[in-house]
C-alpha positions in Angstrom: -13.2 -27.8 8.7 -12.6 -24.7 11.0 -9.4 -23.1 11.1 -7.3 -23.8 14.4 -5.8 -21.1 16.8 -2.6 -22.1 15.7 -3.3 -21.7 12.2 -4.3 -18.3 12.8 -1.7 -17.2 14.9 1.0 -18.2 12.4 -0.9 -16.0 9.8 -0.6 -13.4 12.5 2.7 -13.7 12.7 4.0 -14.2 8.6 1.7 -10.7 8.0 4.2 -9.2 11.2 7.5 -10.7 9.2 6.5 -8.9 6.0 5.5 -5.6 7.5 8.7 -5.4 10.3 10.7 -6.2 7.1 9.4 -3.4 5.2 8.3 -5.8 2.1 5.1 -3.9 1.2 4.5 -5.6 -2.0 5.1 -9.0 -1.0 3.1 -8.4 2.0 -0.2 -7.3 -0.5 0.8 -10.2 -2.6 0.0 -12.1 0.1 -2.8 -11.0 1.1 -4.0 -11.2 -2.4 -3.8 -15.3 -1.7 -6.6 -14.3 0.6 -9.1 -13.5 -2.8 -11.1 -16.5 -3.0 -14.7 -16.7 -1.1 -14.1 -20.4 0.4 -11.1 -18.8 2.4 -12.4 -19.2 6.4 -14.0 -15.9 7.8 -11.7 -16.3 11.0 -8.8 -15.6 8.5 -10.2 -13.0 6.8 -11.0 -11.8 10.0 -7.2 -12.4 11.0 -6.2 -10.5 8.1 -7.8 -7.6 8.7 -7.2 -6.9 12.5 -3.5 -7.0 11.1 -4.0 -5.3 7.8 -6.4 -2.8 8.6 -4.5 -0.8 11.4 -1.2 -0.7 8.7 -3.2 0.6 5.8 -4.2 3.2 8.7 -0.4 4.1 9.5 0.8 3.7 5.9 -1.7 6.2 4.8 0.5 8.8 6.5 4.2 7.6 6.2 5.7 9.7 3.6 8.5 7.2 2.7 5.8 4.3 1.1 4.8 5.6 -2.9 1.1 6.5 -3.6 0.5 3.2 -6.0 1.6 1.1 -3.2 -0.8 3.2 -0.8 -3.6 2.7 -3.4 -3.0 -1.2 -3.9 -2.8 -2.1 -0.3 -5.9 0.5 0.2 -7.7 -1.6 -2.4 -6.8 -5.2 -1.5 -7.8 -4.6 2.3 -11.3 -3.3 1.0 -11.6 -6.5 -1.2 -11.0 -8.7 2.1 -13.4 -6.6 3.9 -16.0 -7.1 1.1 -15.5 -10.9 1.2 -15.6 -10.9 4.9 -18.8 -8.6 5.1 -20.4 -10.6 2.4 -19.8 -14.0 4.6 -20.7 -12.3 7.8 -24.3 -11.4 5.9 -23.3 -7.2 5.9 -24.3 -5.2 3.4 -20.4 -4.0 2.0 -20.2 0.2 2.9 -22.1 2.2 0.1 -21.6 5.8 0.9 -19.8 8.9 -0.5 -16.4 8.0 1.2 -15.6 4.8 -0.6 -16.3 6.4 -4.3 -13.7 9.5 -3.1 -11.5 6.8 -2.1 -11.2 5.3 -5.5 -11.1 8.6 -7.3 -7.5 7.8 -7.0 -6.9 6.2 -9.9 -8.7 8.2 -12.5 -6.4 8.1 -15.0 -4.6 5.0 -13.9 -4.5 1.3 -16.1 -6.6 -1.2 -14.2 -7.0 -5.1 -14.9 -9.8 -7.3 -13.2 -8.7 -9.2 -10.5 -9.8 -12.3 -12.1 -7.9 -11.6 -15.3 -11.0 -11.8 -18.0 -11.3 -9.0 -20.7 -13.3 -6.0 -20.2 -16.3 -5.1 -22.6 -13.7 -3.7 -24.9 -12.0 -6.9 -25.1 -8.6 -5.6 -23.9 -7.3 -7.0 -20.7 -6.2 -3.5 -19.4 -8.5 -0.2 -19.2 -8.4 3.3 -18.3 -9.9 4.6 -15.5 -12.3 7.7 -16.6 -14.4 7.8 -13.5 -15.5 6.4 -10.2 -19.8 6.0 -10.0 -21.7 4.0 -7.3 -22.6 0.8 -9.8 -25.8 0.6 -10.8 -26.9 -2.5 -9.3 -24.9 -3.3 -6.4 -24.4 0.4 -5.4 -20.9 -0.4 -4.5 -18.0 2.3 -6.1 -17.3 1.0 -9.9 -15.0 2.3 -12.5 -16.0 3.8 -16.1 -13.4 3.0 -18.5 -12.0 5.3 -21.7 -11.9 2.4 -23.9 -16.0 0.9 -23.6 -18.9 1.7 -21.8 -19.1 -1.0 -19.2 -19.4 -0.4 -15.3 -17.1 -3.0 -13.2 -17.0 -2.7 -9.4 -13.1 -1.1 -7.9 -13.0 -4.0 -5.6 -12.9 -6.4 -8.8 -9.6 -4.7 -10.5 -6.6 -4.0 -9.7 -4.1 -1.1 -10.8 -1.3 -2.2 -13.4 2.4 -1.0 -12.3 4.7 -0.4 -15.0 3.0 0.3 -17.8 
């Protein structure tokens, strides 16, 4: 059933409430709800219109911590991926989006969907950032095995 204008203006306006209210990690928690490839394209595409343009401004603002810079930066290129991949566009492959990633070399990362990596451990190190060797998309090496798992399918672990 599509989504209604209503719908997707009360999105609009709850992404608006956490980002006036400064409540950065609530508002990527959020938007993490959004991780799920039946979710409607209109309100991916709702997401991102709002989402995008922040990560944009946040980038700069001195007062929001790098992680929290990194996790948005990562949970708005998920939602683009899933919104490209349901709008039939290949996902952006180039030089740029490794760089971007290169970030967290050195950082603890978890998959998204919570499974194990190849080493059996449920947290990794990131050693490097590669394009991946199927779907050319960035992917991190790990410390602990020798597996290959795309950046937009983990998610950097705070506090450990």
């Amino acid at each position: 059933m599509p989504v209604q204008i209503s719908d997707l203006k009360a999105l609009h306006y709850k992404c608006r409430d956490f980002l006036n209210k400064k409540e950065y990690h609530e508002f990527i928690q959020f938007l993490k709800t959004f991780y799920d490839p039946l979710v409607d394209v209109n309100e991916l595409k709702t997401i991102l219109i709002i989402s995008k343009p922040f990560l944009n401004q946040a980038e700069s603002e001195a007062f929001i911590d790098p992680d929290t810079k990194t996790e948005l930066r990562n949970t708005v290129n998920y939602l683009q991926y899933l919104f490209d991949t349901k709008m039939g566009q290949p996902s952006t492959k180039d030089k740029t989006a490794i760089e971007e990633y290169k970030v967290n070399i050195g950082k603890l990362v978890r998959k998204v969907s919570h499974r194990p990596f190849k080493s059996a451990l449920k947290v990794n190190t990131v050693m490097n950032v590669i394009p991946h060797p199927i779907t050319d998309n960035p992917a991190y090496t790990f410390k602990e095995d020798d597996s290959c798992v795309q950046c937009i399918s983990c998610e950097v672990v705070e506090g450990l």
